[in-house]
C-alpha positions in Angstrom: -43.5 74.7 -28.0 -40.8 73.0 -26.0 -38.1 70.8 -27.9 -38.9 67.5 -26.9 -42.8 68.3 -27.2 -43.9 65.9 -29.7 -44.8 67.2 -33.4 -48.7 67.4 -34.8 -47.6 65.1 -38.4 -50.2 64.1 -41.4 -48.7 60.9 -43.3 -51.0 59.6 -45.9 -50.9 56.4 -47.3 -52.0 54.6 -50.6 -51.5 51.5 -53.0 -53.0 49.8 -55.7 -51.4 46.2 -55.5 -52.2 43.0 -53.6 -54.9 43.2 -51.2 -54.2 47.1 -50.3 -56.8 47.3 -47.4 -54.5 44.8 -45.3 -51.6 46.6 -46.5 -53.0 49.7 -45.3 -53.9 48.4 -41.9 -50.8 46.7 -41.0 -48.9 50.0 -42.7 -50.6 51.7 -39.6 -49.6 49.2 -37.1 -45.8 49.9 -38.4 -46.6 53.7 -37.9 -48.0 53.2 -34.5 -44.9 51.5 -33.4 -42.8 53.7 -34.5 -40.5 55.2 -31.8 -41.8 58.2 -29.9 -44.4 58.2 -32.2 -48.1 57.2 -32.0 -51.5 58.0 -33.9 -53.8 60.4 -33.0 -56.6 60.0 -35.4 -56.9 58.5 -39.0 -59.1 58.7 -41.8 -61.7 56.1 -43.1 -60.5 54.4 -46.5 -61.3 55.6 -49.5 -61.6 54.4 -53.3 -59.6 57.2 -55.7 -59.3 57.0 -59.2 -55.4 56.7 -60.3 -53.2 60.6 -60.2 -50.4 61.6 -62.4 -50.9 57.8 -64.8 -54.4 56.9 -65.3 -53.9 53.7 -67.1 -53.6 51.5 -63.4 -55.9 50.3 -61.3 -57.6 53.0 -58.8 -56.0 53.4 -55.5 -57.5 52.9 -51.7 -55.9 55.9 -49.9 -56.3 57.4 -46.5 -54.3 59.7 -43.6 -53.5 59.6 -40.2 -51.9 62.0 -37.9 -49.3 61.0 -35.7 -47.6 62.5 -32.6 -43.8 62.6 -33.1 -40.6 63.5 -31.3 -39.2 62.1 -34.3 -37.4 65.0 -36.5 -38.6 65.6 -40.1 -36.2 63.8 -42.1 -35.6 60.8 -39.6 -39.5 60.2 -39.9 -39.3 60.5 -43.7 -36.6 57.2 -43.3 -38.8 55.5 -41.6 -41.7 55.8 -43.4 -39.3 54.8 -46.6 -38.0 52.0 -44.4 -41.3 50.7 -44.0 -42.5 50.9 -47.7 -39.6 48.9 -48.0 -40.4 46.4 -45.6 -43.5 46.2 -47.7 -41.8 45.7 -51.1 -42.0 49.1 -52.2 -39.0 49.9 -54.3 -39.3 53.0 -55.5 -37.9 54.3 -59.5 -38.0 57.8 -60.9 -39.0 55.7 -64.2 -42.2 54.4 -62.0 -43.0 58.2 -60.1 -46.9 57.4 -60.4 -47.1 53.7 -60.8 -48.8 51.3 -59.6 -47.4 50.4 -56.0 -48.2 48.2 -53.0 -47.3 51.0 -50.5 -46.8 54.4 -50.6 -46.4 56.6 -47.7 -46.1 60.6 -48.2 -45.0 62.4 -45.3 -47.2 65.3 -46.0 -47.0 68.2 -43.2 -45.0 68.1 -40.1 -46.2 70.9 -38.0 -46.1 74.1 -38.8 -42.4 73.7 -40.5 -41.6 74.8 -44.2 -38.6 72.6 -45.7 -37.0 71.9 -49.0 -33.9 70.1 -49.1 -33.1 67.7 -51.2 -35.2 64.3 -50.7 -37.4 66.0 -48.4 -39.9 68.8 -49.3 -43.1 70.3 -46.4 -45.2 71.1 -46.9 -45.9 68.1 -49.7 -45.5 69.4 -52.8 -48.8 68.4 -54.4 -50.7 68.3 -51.2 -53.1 71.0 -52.0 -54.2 69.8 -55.8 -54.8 65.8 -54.7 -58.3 65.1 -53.6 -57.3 61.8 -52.9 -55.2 63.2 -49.6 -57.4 66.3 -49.3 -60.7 64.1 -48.7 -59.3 61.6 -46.5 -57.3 64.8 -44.3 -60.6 67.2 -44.3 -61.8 64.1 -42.5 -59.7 64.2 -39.5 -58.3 67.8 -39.8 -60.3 70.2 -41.8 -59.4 73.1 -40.4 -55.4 72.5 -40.4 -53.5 75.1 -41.8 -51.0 74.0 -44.6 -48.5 76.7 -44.7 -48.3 78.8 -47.6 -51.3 76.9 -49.0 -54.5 77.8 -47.2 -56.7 75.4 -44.6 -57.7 71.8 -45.7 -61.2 72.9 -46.2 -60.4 75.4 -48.5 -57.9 73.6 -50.7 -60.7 70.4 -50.5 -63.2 72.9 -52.1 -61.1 73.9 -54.7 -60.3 70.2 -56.2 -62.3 67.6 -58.6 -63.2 64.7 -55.8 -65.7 63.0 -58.3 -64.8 59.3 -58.4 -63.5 59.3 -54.6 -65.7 57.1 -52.2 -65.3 55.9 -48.7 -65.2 52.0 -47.9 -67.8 51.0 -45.4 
């Protein structure tokens, strides 16, 4: 791959607040114009029960996959500049709270990073059925590395509770 070839990312995106189907469509509007950035394919919506603090309401998740020219950690700002823009403010004290946005950048090609603030593969990417679902969709046979392909990590996960929205 060249430098300035433009980067196969996943973001996925959730919230639980306000009318979160809007949210989530005018959250991928702000991804798609993001610069030297646009979205190659995204998920349906989906209904997930609540991860990490059960006592909230459920969350409507999904993912998209972008093409980016956009380094790791300048697309990482601007996905935290748009939850922002949103009203997310984000607390250690409210990690898995309820939110109106939340946008996880969750692979970024092929690269392995953990710095401070930013951590790729995500973290908890391969024991969430609410991103594993939603990512099979699009990109079932994506390799997360150091964690298997998306088909095999969906397989391994609970996704009982987890519907699409017609």
């Amino acid at each position: 791959m060249r430098p300035d070839d433009p980067v196969r990312a996943f973001v996925g995106l959730g919230g639980n607040l306000g009318d979160v189907e809007t949210t989530l469509v005018e959250a991928l509007w702000a991804l798609d114009a993001l610069p030297q950035t646009t979205i190659q394919r995204q998920s349906a919506f989906y209904r997930t029960p609540a991860w990490g603090k059960t006592d909230q309401p459920g969350f409507v998740n999904a993912v998209v996959e972008l093409r980016t020219r956009t380094t790791a950690p300048a697309l990482l700002a601007l996905l935290l500049a748009i939850e922002e823009r949103f009203g997310r403010v984000r607390s250690e004290a409210d990690r898995w709270g309820p939110r109106v946005l939340d946008l996880d950048l969750l692979a970024y090609g092929d690269e392995v990073i953990d710095e401070p603030g930013l951590t790729l593969p995500h973290p908890h990417l391969h024991e969430r059925a609410f991103v594993l679902v939603p990512l099979a969709e699009i990109a079932p046979g994506l390799v997360i590395p150091g964690r298997g392909d998306v088909a095999s990590l969906l397989a391994a996960v609970d996704v009982s509770g987890i519907e699409a929205i017609p």
